[in-house]
N, C-alpha and C positions, 0 to 999 in steps of 0.2 A: 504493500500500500504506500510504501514512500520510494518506489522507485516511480522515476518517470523519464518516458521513452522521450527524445529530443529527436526530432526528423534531420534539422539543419543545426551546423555549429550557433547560424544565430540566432538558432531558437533556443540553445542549451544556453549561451553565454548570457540571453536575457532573465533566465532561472537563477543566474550566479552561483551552480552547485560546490558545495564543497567537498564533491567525490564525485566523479569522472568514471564511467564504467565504458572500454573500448570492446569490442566485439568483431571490427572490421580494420584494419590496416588505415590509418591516418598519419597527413604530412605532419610532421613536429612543428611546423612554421604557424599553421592553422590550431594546431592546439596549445601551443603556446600564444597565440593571438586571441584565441578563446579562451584559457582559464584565470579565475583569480590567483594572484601570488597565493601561496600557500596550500592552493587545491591538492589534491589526493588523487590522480590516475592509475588505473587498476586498467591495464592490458593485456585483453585476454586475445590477441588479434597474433592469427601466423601467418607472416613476418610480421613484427613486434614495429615497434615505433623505439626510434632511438631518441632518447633524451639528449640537448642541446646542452653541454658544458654550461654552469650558473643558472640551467631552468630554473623558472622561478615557483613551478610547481613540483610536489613528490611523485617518483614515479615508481612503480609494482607491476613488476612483470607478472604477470599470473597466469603467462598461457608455459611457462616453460617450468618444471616440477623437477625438482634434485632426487637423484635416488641413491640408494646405497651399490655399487658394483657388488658386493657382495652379495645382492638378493638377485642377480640377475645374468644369465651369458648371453646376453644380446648385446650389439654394439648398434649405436643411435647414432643417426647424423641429424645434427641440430644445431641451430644456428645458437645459442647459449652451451657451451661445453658443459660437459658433464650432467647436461637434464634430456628429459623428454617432455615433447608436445602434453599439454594435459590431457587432451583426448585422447592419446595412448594410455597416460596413467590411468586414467578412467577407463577403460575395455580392460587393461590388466588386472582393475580393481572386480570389475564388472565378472572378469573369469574367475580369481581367486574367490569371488562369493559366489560362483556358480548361480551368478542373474543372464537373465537372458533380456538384455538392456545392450542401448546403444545410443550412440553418441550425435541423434539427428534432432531436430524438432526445437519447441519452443524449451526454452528451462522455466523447471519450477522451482521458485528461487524458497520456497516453502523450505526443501529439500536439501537447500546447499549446504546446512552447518551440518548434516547426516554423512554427506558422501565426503564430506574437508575429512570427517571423523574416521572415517574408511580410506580412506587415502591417509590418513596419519600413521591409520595401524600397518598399512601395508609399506611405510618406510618412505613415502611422496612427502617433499615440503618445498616450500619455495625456493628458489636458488640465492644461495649468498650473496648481495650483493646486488639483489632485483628490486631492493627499493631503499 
């Protein structure tokens, strides 16, 4: 009930939010021209937005999940070393609990502090240094 969907940056920049949720690939130029100083960007967008040296908002990578090489013999190419895309953590997560879930459609954001918890136990956190 307190998210809300912003079609255009200047429709979000007239909301003045102090949390930013990206979803799609955006220029850094345009969101830094859109946020207030001290905003809170949470990028869940693959390829990621890179933050401009002295941005003046925080940024949180959230689409790239650290794992332990110890829990796994797969080797990941990914544009953050050492993580995978969260939609893979999530199908990993998804196998290890034997759901038969997948990674399309709208999210229910109801849901999200359950699967953070399940990806916790399964050894996913965010990457050092993603925000």
């Amino acid at each position: 009930h307190r998210l809300v969907r912003a079609h255009t940056y200047d429709d979000a920049r007239s909301l003045a939010p102090d949390v930013w949720l990206l979803g799609k690939l955006a220029l850094e130029s345009t969101v830094h021209a859109a946020t207030k100083p001290g905003a809170l960007v949470v990028d869940y967008a693959v390829p990621h937005l890179q933050p401009r040296p002295g941005a003046h908002y925080h940024y949180v990578n959230g689409a790239a999940l650290a794992f332990d090489a110890k829990d796994s013999d797969l080797t990941f190419v990914h544009d953050v070393a050492g993580t995978v895309p969260a939609c893979l953590a999530a199908a990993i997560c998804h196998a290890r609990e034997d759901k038969q879930l997948h990674e399309t459609g709208p999210i229910d954001v109801d849901t999200l502090d359950a699967w953070w918890a399940t990806a916790t136990k399964h050894g996913f956190r965010l990457a050092p240094g993603a925000f």
